[in-house]
C-alpha positions as protocol buffer text, in pm:
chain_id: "A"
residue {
  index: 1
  type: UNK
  ca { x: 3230 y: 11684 z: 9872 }
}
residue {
  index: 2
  type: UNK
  ca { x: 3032 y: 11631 z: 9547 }
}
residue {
  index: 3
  type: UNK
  ca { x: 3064 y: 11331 z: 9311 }
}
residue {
  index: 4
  type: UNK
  ca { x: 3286 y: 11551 z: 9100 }
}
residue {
  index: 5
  type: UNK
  ca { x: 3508 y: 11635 z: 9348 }
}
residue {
  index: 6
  type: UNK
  ca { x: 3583 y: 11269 z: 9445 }
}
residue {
  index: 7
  type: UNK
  ca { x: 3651 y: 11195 z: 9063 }
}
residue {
  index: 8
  type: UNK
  ca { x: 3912 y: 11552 z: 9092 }
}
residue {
  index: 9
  type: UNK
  ca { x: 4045 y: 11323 z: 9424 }
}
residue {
  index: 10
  type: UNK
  ca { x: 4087 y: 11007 z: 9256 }
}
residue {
  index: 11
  type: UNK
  ca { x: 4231 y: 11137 z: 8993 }
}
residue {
  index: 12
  type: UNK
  ca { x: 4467 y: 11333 z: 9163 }
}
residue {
  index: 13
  type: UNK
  ca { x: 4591 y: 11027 z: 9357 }
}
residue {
  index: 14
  type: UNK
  ca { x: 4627 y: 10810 z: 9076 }
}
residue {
  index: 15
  type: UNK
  ca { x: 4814 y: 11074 z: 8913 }
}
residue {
  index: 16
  type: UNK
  ca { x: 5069 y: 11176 z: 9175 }
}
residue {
  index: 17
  type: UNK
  ca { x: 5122 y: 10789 z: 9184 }
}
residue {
  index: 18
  type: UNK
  ca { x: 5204 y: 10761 z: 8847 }
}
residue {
  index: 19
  type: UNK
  ca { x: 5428 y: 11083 z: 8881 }
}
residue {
  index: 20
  type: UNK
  ca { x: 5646 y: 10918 z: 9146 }
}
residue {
  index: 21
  type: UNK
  ca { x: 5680 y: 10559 z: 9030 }
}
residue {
  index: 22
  type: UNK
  ca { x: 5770 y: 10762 z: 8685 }
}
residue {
  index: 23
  type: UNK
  ca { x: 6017 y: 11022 z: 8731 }
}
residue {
  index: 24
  type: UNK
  ca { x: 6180 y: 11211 z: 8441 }
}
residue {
  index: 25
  type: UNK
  ca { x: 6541 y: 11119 z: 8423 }
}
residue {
  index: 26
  type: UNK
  ca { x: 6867 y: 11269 z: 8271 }
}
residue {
  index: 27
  type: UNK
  ca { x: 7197 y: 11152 z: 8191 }
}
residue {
  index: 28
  type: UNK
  ca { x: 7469 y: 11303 z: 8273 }
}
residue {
  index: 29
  type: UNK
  ca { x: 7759 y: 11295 z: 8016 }
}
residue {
  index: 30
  type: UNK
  ca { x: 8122 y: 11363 z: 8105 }
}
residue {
  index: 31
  type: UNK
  ca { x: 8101 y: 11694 z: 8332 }
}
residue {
  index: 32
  type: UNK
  ca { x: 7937 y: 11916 z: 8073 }
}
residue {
  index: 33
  type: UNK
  ca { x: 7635 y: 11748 z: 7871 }
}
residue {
  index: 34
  type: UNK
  ca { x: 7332 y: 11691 z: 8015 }
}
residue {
  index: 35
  type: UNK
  ca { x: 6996 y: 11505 z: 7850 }
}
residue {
  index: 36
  type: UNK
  ca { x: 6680 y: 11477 z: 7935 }
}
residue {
  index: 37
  type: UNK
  ca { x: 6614 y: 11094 z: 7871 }
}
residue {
  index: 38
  type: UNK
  ca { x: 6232 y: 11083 z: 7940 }
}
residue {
  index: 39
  type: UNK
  ca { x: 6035 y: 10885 z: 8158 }
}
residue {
  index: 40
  type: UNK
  ca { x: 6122 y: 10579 z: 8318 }
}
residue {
  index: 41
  type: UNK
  ca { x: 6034 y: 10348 z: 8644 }
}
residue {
  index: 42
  type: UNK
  ca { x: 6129 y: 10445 z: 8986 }
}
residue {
  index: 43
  type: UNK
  ca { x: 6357 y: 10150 z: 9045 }
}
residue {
  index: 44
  type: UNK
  ca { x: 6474 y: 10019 z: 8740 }
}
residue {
  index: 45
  type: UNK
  ca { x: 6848 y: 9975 z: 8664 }
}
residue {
  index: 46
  type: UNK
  ca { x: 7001 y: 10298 z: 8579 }
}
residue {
  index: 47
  type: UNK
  ca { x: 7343 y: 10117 z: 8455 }
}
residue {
  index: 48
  type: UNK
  ca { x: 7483 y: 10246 z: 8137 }
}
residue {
  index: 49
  type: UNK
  ca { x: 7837 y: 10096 z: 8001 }
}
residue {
  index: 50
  type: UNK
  ca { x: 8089 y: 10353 z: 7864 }
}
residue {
  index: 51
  type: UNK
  ca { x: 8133 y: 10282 z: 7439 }
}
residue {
  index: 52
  type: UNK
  ca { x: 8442 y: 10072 z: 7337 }
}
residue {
  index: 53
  type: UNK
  ca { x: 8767 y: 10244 z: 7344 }
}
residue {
  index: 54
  type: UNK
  ca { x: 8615 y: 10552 z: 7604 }
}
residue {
  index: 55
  type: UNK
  ca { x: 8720 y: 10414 z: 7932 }
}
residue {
  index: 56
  type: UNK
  ca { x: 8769 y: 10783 z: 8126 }
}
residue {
  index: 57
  type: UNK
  ca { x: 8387 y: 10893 z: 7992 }
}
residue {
  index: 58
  type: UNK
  ca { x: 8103 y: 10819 z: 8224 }
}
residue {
  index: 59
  type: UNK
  ca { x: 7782 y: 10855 z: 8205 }
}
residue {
  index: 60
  type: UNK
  ca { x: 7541 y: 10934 z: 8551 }
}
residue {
  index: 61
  type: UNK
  ca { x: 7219 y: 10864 z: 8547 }
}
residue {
  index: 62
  type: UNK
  ca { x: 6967 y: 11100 z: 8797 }
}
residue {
  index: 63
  type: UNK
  ca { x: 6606 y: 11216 z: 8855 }
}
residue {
  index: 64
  type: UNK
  ca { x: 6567 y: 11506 z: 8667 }
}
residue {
  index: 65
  type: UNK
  ca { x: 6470 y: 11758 z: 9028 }
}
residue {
  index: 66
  type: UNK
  ca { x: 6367 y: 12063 z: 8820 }
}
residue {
  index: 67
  type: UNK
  ca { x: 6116 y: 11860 z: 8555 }
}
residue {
  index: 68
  type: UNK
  ca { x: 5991 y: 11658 z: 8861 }
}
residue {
  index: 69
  type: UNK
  ca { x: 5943 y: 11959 z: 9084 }
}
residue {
  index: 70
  type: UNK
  ca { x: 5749 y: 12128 z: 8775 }
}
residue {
  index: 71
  type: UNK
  ca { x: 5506 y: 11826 z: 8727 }
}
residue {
  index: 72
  type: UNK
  ca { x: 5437 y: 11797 z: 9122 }
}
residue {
  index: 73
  type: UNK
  ca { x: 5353 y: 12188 z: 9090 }
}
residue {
  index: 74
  type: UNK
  ca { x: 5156 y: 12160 z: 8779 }
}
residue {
  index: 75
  type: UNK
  ca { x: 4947 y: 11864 z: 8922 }
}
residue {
  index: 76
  type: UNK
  ca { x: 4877 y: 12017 z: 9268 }
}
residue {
  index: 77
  type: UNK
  ca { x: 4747 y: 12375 z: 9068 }
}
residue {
  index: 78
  type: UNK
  ca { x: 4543 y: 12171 z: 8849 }
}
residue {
  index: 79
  type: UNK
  ca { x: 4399 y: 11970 z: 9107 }
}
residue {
  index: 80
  type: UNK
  ca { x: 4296 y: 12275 z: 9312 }
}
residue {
  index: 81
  type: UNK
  ca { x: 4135 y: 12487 z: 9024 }
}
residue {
  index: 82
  type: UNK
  ca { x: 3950 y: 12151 z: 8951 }
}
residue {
  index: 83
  type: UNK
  ca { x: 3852 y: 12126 z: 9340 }
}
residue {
  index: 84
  type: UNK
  ca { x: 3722 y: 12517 z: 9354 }
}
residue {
  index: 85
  type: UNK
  ca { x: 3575 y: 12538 z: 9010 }
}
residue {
  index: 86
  type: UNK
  ca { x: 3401 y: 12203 z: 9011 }
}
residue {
  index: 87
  type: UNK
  ca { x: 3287 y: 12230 z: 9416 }
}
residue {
  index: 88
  type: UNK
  ca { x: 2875 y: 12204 z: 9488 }
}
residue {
  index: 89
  type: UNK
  ca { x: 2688 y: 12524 z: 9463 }
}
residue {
  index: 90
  type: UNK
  ca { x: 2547 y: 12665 z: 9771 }
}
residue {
  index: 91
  type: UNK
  ca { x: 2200 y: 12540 z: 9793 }
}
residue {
  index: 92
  type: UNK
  ca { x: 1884 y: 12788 z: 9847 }
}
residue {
  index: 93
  type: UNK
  ca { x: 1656 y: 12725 z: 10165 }
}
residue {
  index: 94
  type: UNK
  ca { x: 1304 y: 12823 z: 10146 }
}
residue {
  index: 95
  type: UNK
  ca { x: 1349 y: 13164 z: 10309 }
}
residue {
  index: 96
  type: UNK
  ca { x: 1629 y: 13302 z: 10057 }
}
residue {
  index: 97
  type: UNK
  ca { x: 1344 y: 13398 z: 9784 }
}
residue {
  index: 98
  type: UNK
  ca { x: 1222 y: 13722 z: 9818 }
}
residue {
  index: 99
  type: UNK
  ca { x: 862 y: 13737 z: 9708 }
}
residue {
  index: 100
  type: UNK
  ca { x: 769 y: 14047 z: 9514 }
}
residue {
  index: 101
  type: UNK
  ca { x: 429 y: 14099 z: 9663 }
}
């Protein structure tokens, strides 16, 4: 492993740590409606009170599966292109040259 590569690694930790204290969540309103509500922390309260005078409308908040599922692919395909295109060259010994004379 080449200097790069441990700057790709590195990276790539501090980035799938920041992906799963970070989740994107979504609301779900009522049994229809659902919005994306951006990106919040892991274990922060979720709690959401109904509006005056709506008592039978609810509001659930979740991790949004199919936006998280797309960053942890994203991040892993990134992180190996980086790996392959930025690995160390293979090095020449002395007996690879051919001499034309």
């Amino acid at each position: 492993m080449n200097q790069r590569q441990k700057i790709v690694v590195i990276t790539f930790i501090g980035a799938a740590l920041l992906i799963g204290l970070f989740p994107p969540w979504r609301y779900d309103i009522g049994r229809d409606i659902h919005r994306a509500v951006g990106f919040h922390f892991l274990f922060s309260d979720k709690h959401i009170a109904n509006e005056p005078g709506q008592d039978n409308f609810y509001i659930d908040a979740h991790i949004d599966m199919p936006r998280l599922e797309v960053e942890w692919v994203t991040l892993v395909l990134v992180f190996a292109a980086s790996w392959v295109l930025l690995g160390s060259k293979p090095q020449k010994s002395k007996g690879d040259h051919l001499d034309p004379y």
